[in-house]
C-alpha positions, 0 to 999 in steps of 0.5 A, spaced: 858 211 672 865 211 669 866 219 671 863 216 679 869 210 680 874 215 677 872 220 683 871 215 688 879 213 686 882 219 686 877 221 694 880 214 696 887 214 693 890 221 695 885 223 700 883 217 705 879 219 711 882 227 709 875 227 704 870 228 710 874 235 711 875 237 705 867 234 701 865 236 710 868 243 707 865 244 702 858 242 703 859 247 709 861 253 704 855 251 701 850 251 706 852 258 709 853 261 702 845 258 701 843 261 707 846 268 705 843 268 699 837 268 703 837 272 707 840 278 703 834 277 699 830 278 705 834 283 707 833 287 701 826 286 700 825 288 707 829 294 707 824 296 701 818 295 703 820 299 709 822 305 705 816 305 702 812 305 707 816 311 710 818 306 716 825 306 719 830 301 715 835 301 721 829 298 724 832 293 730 830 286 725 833 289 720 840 291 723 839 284 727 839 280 719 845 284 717 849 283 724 848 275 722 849 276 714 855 280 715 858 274 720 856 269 716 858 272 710 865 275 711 867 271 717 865 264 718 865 263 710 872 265 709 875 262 715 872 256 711 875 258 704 881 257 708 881 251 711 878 248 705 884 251 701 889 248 706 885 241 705 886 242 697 893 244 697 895 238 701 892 233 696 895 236 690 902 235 694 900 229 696 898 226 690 905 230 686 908 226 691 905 219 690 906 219 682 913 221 683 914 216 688 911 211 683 916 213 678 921 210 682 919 204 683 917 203 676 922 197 672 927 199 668 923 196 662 918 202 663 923 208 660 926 203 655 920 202 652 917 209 653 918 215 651 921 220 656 917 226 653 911 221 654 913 220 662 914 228 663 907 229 660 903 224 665 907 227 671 907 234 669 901 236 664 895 231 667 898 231 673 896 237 674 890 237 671 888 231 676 890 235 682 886 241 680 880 237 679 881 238 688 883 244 687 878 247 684 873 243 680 869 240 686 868 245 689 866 249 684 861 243 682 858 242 689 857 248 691 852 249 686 848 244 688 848 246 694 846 253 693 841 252 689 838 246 694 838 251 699 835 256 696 829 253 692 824 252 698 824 259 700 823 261 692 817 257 692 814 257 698 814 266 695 811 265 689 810 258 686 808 259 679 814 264 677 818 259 680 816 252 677 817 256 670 824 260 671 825 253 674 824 249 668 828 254 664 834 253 669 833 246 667 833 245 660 840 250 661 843 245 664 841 239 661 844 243 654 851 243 658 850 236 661 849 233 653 856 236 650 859 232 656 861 226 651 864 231 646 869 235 650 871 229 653 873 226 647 876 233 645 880 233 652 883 226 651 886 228 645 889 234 647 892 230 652 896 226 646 897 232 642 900 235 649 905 228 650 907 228 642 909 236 643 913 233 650 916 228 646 919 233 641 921 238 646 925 232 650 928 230 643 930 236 642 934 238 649 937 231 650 939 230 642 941 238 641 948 235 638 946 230 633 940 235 631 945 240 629 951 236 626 945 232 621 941 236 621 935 235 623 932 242 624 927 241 620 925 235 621 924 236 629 920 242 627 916 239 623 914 233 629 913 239 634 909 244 629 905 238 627 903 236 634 902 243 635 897 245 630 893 238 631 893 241 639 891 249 636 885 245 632 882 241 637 883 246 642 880 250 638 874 246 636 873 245 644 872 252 645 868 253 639 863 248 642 864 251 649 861 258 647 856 255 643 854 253 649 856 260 653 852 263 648 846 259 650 847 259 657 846 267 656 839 266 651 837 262 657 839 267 662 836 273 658 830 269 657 829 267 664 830 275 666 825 277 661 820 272 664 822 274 671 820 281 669 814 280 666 811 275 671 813 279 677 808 285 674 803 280 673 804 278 680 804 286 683 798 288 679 793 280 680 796 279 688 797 285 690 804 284 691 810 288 695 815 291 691 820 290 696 818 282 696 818 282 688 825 285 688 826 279 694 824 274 689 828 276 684 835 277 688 834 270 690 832 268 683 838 271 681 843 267 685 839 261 684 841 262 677 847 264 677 849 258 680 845 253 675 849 257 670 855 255 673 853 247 674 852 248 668 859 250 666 863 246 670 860 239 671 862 238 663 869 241 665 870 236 670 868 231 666 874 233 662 880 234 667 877 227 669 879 224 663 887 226 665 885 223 672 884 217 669 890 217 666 894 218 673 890 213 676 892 208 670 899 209 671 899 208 679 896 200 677 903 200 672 907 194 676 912 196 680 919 193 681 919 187 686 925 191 691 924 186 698 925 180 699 921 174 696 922 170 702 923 171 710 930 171 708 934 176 714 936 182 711 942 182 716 945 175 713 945 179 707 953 176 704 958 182 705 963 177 699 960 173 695 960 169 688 957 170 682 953 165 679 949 165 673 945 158 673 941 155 667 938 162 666 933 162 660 931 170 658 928 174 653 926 181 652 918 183 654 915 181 647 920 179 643 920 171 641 928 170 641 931 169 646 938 172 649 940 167 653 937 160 654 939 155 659 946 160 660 951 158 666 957 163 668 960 162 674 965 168 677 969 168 684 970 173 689 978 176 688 978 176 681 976 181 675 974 178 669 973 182 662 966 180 659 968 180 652 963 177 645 960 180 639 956 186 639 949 184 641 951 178 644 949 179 651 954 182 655 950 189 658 943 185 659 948 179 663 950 184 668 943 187 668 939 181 669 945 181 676 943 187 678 936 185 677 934 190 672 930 184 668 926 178 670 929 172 667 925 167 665 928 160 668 934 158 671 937 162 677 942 167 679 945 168 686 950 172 689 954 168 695 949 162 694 943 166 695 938 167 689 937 174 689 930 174 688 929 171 695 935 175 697 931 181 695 933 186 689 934 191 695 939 186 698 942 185 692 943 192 689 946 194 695 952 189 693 953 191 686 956 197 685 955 199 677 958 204 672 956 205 666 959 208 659 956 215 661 955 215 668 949 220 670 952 225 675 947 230 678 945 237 678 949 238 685 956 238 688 962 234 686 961 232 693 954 230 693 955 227 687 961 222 691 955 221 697 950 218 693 954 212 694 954 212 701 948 218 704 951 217 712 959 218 709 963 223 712 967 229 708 973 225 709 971 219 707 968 222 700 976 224 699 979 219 701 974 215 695 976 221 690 984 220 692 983 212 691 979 214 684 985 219 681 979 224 682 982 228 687 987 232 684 982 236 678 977 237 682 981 241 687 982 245 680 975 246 679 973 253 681 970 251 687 973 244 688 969 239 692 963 244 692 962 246 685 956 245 683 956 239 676 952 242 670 946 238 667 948 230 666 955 233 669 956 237 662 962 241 665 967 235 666 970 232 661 969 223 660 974 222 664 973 225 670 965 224 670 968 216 670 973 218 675 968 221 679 963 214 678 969 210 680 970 214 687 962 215 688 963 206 688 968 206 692 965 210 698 959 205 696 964 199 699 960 193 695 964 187 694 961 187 686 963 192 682 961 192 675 964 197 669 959 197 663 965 199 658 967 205 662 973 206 658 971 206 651 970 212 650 976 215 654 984 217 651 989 213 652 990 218 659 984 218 662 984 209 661 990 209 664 988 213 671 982 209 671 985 202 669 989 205 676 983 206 679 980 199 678 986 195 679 986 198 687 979 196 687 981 189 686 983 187 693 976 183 696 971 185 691 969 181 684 970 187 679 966 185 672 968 188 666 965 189 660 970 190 655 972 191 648 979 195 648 985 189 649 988 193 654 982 193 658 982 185 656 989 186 658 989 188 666 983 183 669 985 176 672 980 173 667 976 173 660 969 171 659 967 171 652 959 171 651 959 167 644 
């Protein structure tokens, strides 16, 4: 079965050899939990009976039975729960680790083409729903089963005909609740969807507040979210109408097993000269026995839907990942600390798209030199320096850097020679010092200055309130564009690669801000290859060289 594979993924995937103590947790639980249940069942009936008959119920049997029950019930069965709960709480972490972990290896091409809302609604909503399934719904589906196993034989082996009819009433129950299986999942996959159309919505809305104003757009993102909304409200609702339909029947069930229970047990004291305290014995362990058919039941379709969110985590994780290491026996050692750039006969096109960017496209440029990349919008110029950085696969031909190709160099290799500013440098939640870091995690406060002050940044970070520990805003809100560049362009120093390529890191700048930073190119040119896409003629103006992409 489909639901079968998804669970043996999941077992396999996140838990490994951990699965025999968390499913060997459970079944004990079970087990002990069985066994309580019959024996409080005895406990209660021969308690009974010994009231009845005007015996001592502190009788030394009885006060023995309720010693063990009370180990059992209230020592070893919580000590389980916890170790159980440790076992549950440790997968979820671990499978939030390995999604998230995934998340970084997966290709630049992946968050081009999808959605970030799409992607937060895979890594939050059925996340969480595919680690709840270890953190509750296993146990509350196996226990059960278990409980119910336990307990069957003693309930036969008291009264074989009132139990083999309360049994097939037990039976239809479940067999209704396992039918509606197909129909709730159908309705947790779209709810799903509806959750990852409201992701969406709201990642428009945080990420494009400015342009949603100024158009504006209120309206027109309202109405997305609230159609979503309302397609997950309906849904929602019609699975819940079903489930308590079901609930409802579940109940008529229950009812109609309480009556027949009542009527037969009276049937059985006056033909069988039965015992009061055996009925009530009976009956305890009937309804425990009960109970937990009601809850199969319940959480057996419950599982089946927060297994279809499971899928999807699963269908992620076989997303493939981006080729860091090297494709070859190539020592890591050797990699070049100064290198050329060479672009030889390569032949790319955009996954999916017949036209082709470039085909059998060469560029050649040398190390101690800067070159403005210059051509027509849409000409090539920002997927060129892409393709160097390994962001995309082409096609044909080949590209090295010190005369290594540098897929056999290995992308990991290769990105530890390029050192990249883009228009829009992404900066950190975090301190204007650890955003600097980021370009070399072993640097010392004093080289993460030294990088600053060769960057023009040193000076206005000091007027920041609390200078190199002042904690950036979201995407570096609370500086102004200039100083988000200056601080990429010392975040690249402190890298010391000898490539450093600028994506029109001055476009958008005025006059002031591009002069500091053209600066701060210029004191980067010695030993390094800088690359500089670029529109601006004074840009054009400061390199060694132009490169035109026609």
């Amino acid at each position: 079965m489909k639901n079968l594979r998804i669970i043996k993924q999941l077992v396999v995937r996140f838990q490994g050899w951990r699965a025999i103590l968390y499913f060997g947790e459970i079944i004990l639980m079970g087990i002990i939990n069985g066994i309580t249940v019959v024996m409080l069942s005895d406990i209660i009936g021969l308690i009974t009976d010994t009231a009845v008959s005007g015996g001592n119920i502190w009788d030394t049997d009885i006060v023995k039975r309720i010693i063990i029950f009370s180990v059992l019930e209230f020592g070893v069965s919580n000590i389980l729960g916890v170790c159980y709960n440790n076992e549950a709480k440790r997968t979820g972490a671990t499978m939030r680790n390995i999604v998230f972990g995934k998340a970084l290896m997966l290709p630049v091409s992946f968050y081009e083409n999808n959605h970030t809302g799409d992607f937060m609604s895979k890594l939050t909503y059925d996340t969480n729903m595919a680690s709840g399934i270890f953190g509750s719904r296993f146990r509350r589906v196996m226990m059960p089963v278990i409980i119910v196993c336990v307990c069957v034989v003693p309930m036969f082996m008291k009264c074989p005909p009132v139990m083999a009819g309360l049994l097939v009433l037990c039976i239809l129950s479940l067999a209704l609740n396992l039918a509606m299986v197909p129909v709730l999942a159908g309705y947790s996959r779209s709810i799903s969807d509806d959750n990852k159309a409201i992701s969406r919505s709201v990642t428009d809305m945080l990420q494009g507040m400015e342009t949603i104003r100024m158009f504006p757009l209120q309206s027109v993102i309202g109405q997305k979210y609230n159609e979503a909304n309302e397609r997950c409200g309906r849904n929602m609702k019609k699975q819940g109408r079903i489930e308590s339909v079901v609930a409802a029947l579940r109940n008529a069930f229950d009812l109609i097993g309480a009556v027949a229970f009542l009527a037969m047990g009276i049937i059985y004291i006056q033909k069988y000269n039965g015992k009061v305290g055996s009925l009530l014995a009976l009956y305890t362990m009937y309804g425990a026995f009960q109970y937990n058919f009601l809850m199969m039941g319940q959480y057996i379709p419950s599982l089946t839907s927060w297994l279809v969110n499971a899928e999807r985590v699963l269908e992620f994780l076989e997303l493939p990942e981006e080729s860091l290491r090297n494709c070859s026996d190539y020592n890591a050692a050797n990699v070049p600390a100064q290198a050329d750039v060479e672009f030889d006969n390569i032949t790319f096109a955009y996954e999916g798209q017949e036209q082709k960017i470039f085909d059998g496209y060469s560029a050649a440029f040398t190390m101690g030199k800067s070159y403005a990349i210059t051509g027509e919008s849409g000409r090539g110029k920002s997927t060129l320096m892409k393709l160097l950085m390994g962001f995309y696969r082409i096609s044909g031909g080949s590209i090295r850097i010190g005369g290594h190709d540098i897929y056999e160099l290995g992308l990991e290799n290769t990105r530890k020679l390029i050192a990249y500013i883009p228009q829009e440098p992404y900066m950190f939640h975090d301190t204007v010092r650890e955003n600097i870091r980021n370009g070399n995690p072993a640097a010392s406060d004093e080289e993460i200055i030294r990088a600053a002050k060769k960057a023009n940044a040193h000076d206005f970070i000091l007027q920041l309130e609390n200078g190199y520990d002042t904690i950036l805003g979201e995407r570096g809100n609370t500086l102004s564009g200039g100083q988000r560049q200056r601080v990429a362009i010392a975040r690249a120093i402190l890298k010391n690669a000898p490539v450093i390529i600028l994506d029109e890191a001055t476009s958008a700048l005025d006059n002031e801000s591009e002069q500091l930073i053209q600066q701060s190119i210029n004191d980067m040119k010695d030993g390094r290859l800088i690359l500089m896409i670029a529109h601006r003629p004074s840009t054009i103006a400061t390199a060694d060289a132009e490169w035109r992409i026609v």
